[in-house]
LORO-167200 format. One record per residue (C-alpha): x, y, z; residue number from 1; residue in one letter. Coordinates in nm, 3 decimals, decimal comma, padded with zeros to 5 digits. Layout:
BEGIN
xx	yy	zz	num	residuo
X	Y	Z	NUM	A;
...
***
This chain:
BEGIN
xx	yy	zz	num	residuo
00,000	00,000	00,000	1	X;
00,133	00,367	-00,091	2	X;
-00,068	00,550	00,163	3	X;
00,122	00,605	00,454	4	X;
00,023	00,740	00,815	5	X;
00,265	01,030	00,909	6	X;
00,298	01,200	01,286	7	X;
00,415	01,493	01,140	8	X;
00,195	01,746	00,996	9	X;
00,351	01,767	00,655	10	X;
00,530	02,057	00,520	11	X;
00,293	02,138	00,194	12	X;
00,010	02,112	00,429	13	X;
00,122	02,395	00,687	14	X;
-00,166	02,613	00,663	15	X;
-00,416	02,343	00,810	16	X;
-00,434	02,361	01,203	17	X;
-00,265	02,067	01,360	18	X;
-00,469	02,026	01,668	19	X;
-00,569	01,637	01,654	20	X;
-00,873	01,655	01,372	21	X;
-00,676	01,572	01,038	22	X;
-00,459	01,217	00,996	23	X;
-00,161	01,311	00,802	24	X;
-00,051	01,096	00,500	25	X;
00,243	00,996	00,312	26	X;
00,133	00,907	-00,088	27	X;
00,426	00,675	-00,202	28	X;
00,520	00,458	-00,462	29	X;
00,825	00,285	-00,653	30	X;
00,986	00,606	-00,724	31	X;
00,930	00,768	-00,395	32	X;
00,699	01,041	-00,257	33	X;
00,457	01,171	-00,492	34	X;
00,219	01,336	-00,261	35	X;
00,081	01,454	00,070	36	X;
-00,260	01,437	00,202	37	X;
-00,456	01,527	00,532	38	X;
-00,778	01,317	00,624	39	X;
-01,058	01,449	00,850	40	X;
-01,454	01,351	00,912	41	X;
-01,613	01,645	00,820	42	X;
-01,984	01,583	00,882	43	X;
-02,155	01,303	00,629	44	X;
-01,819	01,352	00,466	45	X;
-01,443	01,256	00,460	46	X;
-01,235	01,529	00,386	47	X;
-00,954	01,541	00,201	48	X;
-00,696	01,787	00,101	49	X;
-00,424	01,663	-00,129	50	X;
-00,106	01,784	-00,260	51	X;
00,145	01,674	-00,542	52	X;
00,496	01,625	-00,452	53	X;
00,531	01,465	-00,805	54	X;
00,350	01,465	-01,115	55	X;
00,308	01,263	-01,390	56	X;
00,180	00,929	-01,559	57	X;
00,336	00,724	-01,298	58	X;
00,238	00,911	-01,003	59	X;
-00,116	00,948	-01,149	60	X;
-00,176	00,553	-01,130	61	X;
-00,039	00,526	-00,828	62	X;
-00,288	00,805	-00,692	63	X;
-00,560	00,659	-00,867	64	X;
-00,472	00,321	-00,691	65	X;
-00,495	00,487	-00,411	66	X;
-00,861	00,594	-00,450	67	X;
-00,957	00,311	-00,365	68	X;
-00,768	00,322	00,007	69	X;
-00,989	00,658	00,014	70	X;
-01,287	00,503	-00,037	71	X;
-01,261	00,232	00,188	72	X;
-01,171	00,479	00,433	73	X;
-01,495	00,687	00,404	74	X;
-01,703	00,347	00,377	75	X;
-01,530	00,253	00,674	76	X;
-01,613	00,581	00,865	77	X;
-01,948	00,596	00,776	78	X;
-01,925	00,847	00,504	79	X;
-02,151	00,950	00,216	80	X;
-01,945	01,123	00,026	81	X;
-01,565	01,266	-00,005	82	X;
-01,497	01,612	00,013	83	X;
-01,199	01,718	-00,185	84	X;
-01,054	02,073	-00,039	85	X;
-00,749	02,313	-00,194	86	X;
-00,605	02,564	-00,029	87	X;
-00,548	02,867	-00,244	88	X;
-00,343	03,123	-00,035	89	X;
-00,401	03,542	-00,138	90	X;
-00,117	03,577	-00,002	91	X;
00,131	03,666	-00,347	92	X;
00,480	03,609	-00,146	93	X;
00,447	03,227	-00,069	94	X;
00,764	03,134	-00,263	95	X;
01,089	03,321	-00,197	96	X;
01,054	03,645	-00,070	97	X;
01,218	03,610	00,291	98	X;
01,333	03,275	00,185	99	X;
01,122	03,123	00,480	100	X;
00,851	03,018	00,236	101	X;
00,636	03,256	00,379	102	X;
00,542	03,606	00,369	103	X;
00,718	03,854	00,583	104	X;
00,530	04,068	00,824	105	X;
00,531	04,328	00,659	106	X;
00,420	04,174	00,274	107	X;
00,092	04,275	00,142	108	X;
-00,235	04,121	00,356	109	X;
-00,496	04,182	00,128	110	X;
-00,376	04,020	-00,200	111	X;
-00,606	03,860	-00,389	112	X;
-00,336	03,720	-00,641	113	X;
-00,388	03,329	-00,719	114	X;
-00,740	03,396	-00,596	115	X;
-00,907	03,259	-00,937	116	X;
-01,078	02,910	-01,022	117	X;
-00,765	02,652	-01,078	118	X;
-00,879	02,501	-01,402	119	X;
-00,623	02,259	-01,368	120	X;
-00,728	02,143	-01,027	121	X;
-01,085	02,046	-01,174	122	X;
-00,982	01,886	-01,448	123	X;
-00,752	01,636	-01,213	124	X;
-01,002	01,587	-00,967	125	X;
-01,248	01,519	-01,269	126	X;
-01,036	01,229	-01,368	127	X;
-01,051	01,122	-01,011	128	X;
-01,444	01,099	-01,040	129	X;
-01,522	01,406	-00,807	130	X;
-01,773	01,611	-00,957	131	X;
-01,970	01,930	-00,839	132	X;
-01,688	02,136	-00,816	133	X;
-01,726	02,448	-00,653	134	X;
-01,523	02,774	-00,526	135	X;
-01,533	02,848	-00,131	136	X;
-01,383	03,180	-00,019	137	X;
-01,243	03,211	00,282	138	X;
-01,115	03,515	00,526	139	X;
-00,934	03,492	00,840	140	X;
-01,002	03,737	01,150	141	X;
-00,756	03,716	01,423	142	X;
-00,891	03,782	01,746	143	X;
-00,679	04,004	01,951	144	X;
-00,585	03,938	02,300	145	X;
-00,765	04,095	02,566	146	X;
-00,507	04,345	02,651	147	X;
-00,451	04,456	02,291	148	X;
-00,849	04,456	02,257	149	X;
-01,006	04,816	02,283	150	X;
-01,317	04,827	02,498	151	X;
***
């Protein structure tokens, strides 16, 4: 089997919280990694967010092998359905500019660049048999600490 169970929240999937609801997984085959993927009920659902390490022929069987792990999964849990989710950050700095990965402090907040439908995405979920694709947009609110919080 090429799905493995990780501890470690893995490094493509930083953005989701890791605080116990998501199993992390290691998507491996005879050439090595070719993705990472987090697992969580969500509901009548399994959800799944995925990301490619590798792509390719190859590592497109092997993912479409692995399917059928996924479904057994969701039968397994209970589930209707699966719930396929990608994270699309705004924020425009993701790659290189502090060489972190990440954006500085200071980089722009509001960016809306990379904010459009990922063609691609539905098109290689499509071959995967989801359908119904949709767009979600999301905004985060931090909540200041009392201190910091005017009353």
């Amino acid at each position: 089997m090429s799905v493995q169970r990780v501890r470690e929240r893995p490094e493509r999937l930083r953005t989701l919280p890791d605080n116990g609801r998501y199993v992390w997984l290691r998507l491996v085959d005879a050439a090595g990694e070719y993705g990472q993927a987090a697992v969580a009920e969500a509901g009548d659902c399994l959800e799944v967010h995925l990301e490619m390490t590798r792509w390719g022929p190859r590592a497109m069987r092997s993912l479409q092998r692995d399917m059928g792990w996924l479904h057994a999964e969701a039968r397994r849990l209970g589930k209707a359905r699966i719930l396929g989710i990608k994270g699309v950050s705004g924020e425009s700095c993701l790659g290189t500019e502090n060489g972190s990965g990440r954006c500085s402090p200071d980089g722009p907040d509001n960016s809306v660049d990379g904010l459009d439908v990922d063609r691609t995405w539905v098109r290689f979920t499509a071959r995967l048999g989801f359908r119904d694709h949709g767009l979600v947009h999301t905004a985060v609110l931090p909540v200041p600490s009392a201190e910091s919080s005017p009353v």
